[in-house]
N, C-alpha and C positions, 0 to 999 in steps of 0.2 A: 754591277749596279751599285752605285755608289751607298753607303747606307746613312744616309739621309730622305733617300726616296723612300715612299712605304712602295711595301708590295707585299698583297693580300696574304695572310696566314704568317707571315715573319714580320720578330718586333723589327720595331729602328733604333737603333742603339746611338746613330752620329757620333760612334766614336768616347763614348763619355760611362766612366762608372757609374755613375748616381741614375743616369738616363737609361743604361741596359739594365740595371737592378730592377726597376720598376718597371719596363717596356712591355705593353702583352701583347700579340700580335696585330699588323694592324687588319682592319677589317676589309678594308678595297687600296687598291692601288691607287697611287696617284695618279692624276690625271692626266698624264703627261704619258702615262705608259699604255693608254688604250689603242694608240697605234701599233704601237710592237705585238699586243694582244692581238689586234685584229687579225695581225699577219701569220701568228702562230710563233711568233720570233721564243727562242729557249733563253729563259732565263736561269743563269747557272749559279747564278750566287751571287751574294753579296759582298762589299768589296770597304776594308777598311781604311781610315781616313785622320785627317787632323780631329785631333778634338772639337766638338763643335760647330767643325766646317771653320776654324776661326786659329788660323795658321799656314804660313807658306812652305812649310819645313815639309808638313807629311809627318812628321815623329809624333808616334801615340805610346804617351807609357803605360797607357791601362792594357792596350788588346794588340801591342806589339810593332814594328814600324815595316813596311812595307816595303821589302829588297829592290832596290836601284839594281835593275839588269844588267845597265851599262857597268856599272862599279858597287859591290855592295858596302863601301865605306862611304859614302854620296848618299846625300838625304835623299828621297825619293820625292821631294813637292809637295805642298798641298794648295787647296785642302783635299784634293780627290787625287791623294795616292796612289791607295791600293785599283782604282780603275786604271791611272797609266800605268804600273806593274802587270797590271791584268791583261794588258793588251799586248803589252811590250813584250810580255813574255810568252805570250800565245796560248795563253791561257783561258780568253776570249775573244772572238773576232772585231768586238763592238761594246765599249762599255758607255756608261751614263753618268755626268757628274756636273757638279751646280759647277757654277765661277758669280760669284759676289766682286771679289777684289783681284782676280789671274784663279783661281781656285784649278782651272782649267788649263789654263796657260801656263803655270808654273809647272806644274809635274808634267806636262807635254814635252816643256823645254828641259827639264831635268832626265829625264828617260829617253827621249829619242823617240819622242810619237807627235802623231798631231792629234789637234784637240780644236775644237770651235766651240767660243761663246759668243750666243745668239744674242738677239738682239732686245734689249729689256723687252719684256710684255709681252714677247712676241709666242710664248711656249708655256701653257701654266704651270703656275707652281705650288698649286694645290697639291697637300700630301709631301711636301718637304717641306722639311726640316730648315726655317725661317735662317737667315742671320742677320741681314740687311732688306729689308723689302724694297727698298728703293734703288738696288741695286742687282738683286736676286737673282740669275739665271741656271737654267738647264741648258744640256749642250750633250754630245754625243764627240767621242773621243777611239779613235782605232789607230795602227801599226800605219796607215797611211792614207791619202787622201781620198781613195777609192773609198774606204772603210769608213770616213767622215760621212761620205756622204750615205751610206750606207744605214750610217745612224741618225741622219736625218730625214730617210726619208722613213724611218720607223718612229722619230718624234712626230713626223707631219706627213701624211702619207700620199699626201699629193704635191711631194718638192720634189722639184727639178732644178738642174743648173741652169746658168745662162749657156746657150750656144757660142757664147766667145768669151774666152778670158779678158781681162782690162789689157790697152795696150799703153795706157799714162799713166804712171805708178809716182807717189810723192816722197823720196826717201827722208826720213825723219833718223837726226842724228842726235843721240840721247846724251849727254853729260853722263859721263864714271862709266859706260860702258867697255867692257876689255877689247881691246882692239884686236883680237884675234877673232872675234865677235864679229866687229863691223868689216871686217878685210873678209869675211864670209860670206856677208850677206852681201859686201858689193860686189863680189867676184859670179855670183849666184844670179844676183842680177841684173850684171853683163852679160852672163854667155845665155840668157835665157830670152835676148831679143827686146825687152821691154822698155819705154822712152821712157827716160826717168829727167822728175822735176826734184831740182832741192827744193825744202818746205821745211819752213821756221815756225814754230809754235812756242812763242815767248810764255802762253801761259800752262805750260804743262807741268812745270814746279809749282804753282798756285794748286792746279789741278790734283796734282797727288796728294799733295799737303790737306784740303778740302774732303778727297777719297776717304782717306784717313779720317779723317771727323766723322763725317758720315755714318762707316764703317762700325766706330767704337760707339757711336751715341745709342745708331740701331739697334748695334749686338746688345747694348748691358741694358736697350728698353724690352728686347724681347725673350732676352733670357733672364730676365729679372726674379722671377719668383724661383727657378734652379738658385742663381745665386744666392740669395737670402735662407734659402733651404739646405745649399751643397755645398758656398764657397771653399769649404777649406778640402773638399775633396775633389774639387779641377783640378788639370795638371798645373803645373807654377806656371807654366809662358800664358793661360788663359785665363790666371788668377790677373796675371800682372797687364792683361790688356783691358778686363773689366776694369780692375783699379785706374788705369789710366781714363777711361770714358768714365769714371765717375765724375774726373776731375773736370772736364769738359766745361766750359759755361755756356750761357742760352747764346750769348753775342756770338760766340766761337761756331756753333753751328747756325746759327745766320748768315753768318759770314759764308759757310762753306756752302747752304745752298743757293746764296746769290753766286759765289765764285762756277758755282755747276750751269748755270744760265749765261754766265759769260764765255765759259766753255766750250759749251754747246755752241756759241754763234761761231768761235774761234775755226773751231773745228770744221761747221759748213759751210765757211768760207775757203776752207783749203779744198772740199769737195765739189769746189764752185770752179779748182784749177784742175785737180786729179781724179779721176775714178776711184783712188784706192789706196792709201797709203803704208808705209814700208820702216819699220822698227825692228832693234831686235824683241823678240818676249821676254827674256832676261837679259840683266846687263849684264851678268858675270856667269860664269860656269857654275856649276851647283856646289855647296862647298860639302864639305864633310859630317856627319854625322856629330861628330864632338865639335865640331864648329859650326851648327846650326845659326848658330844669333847672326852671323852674318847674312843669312839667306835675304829677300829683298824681292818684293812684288812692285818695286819702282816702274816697269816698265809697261806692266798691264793697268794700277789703280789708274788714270787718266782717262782710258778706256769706258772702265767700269761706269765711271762718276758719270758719264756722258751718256750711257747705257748703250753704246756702237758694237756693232756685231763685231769680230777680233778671230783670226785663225792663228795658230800657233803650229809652226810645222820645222821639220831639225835639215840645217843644212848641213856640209861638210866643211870640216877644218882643216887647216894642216895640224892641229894637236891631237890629241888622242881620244877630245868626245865633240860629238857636235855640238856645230852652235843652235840655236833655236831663233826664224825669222817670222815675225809678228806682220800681218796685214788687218789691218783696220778699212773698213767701210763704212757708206751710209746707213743710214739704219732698213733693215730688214733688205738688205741686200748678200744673204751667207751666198746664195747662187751664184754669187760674181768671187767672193770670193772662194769658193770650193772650184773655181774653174780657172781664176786664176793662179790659186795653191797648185792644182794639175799640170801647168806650165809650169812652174817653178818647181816642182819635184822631177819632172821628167829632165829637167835642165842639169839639177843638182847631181841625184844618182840615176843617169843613163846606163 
């Protein structure tokens, strides 16, 4: 459980000194959890994270950085980390963790698990731990797709898949992504049967650019009063992203919510050709722990802006860690895509 969620009788720390100092436990679960309650599902612990939730890295310097299974010199993702460690490692069957801007998607692709973020609105988020509200999700993250669904049907306890995976898939080919990447993901799906259409979306540079506004304006309006209380005791990478959203002006985030409106049409028009569309979740392989600055949520913020439901699942390479292939659908469609990730896993690792 990622710890931004409450869950009754333990604080929520999100990662952050100033916030776990003063944290007392919270009083009820969020909302979000009274399905896994109902079921009797064990909750084993709580699971740490970026600062904040406000970081693609995963690296906490207060409460420590959560071991990459695949390589422990390799960031582990964020913002929800320690939940793909946790799963990766088998340390849990089924964890829980937001995705804002990839939150989800990144450490899926960094570790070698799958991860779904659901579809904005679709799952409340009462009782987390805010960053962005207009982009906010929960989502349910396990070792593989069975396990996805697994955790959803304990966020919603009457989800079911579709009975047929998509057989029209739209491949979207991203700028700066490592071609060891994309030679994965089309090789993946070739041999997995599926009619694949190319699909050009001129405005997905706009769109991250846009995410990003978003992203910063939200974080520094709802973590304001921490700020003005705490700053000089956040880490530096979430000193220096407030600082940046201070700098923001009104026109800039106009800008970015009209550019989210054209987005959105952009988008439903290519779901006017495909069922379901096909990116990597990262452009690049995860990098190093001492070379965090390069990490990069490029390939999920487009996604987010749009609020489209997004699965993140690791295919195979010929190098030595998987790549991670992203499907994007309509909205509140995770059913199509939890069955068509099932095709493309049985495809991948037979």
């Amino acid at each position: 459980m990622k710890d931004a969620i409450d869950v009754a009788g333990v604080p929520t720390t999100v990662g952050c000194r100033p916030v776990a100092q003063e944290a007392l436990p919270a009083t009820v679960d969020a909302t979000c959890l009274a399905g896994a309650r109902s079921t009797g599902a064990r909750i084993v612990g709580k699971t740490n994270l970026h600062e904040l939730c406000f970081g693609a890295t995963g690296v906490n310097p207060w409460f420590g950085t959560p071991v990459n299974p695949l390589d422990a010199s390799l960031i582990p993702g964020g913002s929800s980390s320690g939940s793909a460690v946790a799963v990766a490692a088998g340390e849990a069957d089924v964890a829980f963790g937001t995705d804002t801007a990839g939150s989800i998607r990144n450490p899926s692709a960094c570790c070698g698990t799958v991860g779904l973020k659901t579809t904005w609105g679709r799952l409340p988020v009462r009782g987390i731990w805010p960053l962005a509200p207009s982009m906010d999700t929960v989502g349910p993250m396990a070792r593989d797709v069975a396990g996805v669904l697994v955790g959803m049907q304990l966020l919603e306890p009457d989800f079911v898949t579709a009975g047929d995976p998509a057989t029209v898939v739209g491949r979207v080919r991203l700028a700066g992504t490592d071609p060891l990447i994309d030679a994965a993901i089309d090789l993946v799906l070739q041999v997995s049967g599926l009619d694949l259409v190319e699909i050009d979306l001129p405005g997905w540079g706009d769109a991250t650019g846009a995410a990003l506004t978003l992203l910063y304006a939200e974080a520094l309006e709802v973590n304001r009063q921490l700020i003005s209380e705490h700053r000089e005791r956040l880490g530096w990478d979430v000193q220096a992203r407030f600082a940046s959203a201070a700098a923001l002006t009104d026109d800039a985030i106009a800008s970015a919510r009209s550019c989210r409106t054209t987005w959105r049409g952009e988008l439903a028009a290519a779901f006017e050709q495909v069922e379901v569309l096909v990116s990597p979740a990262m452009l690049r392989f995860p990098p190093r722990i001492d070379d965090q600055e390069t990490a990069s949520n490029d390939a999920a913020l487009p996604v987010s802006l749009a609020g489209n439901p997004a699965l993140a699942q690791p295919v195979p390479t010929t190098g030595e860690l998987p790549a991670s292939l992203q499907l994007v659908g309509p909205n509140d469609c995770e059913h199509l895509l939890i069955s068509t990730g099932a095709l493309i896993e049985a495809a991948a690792w037979p």
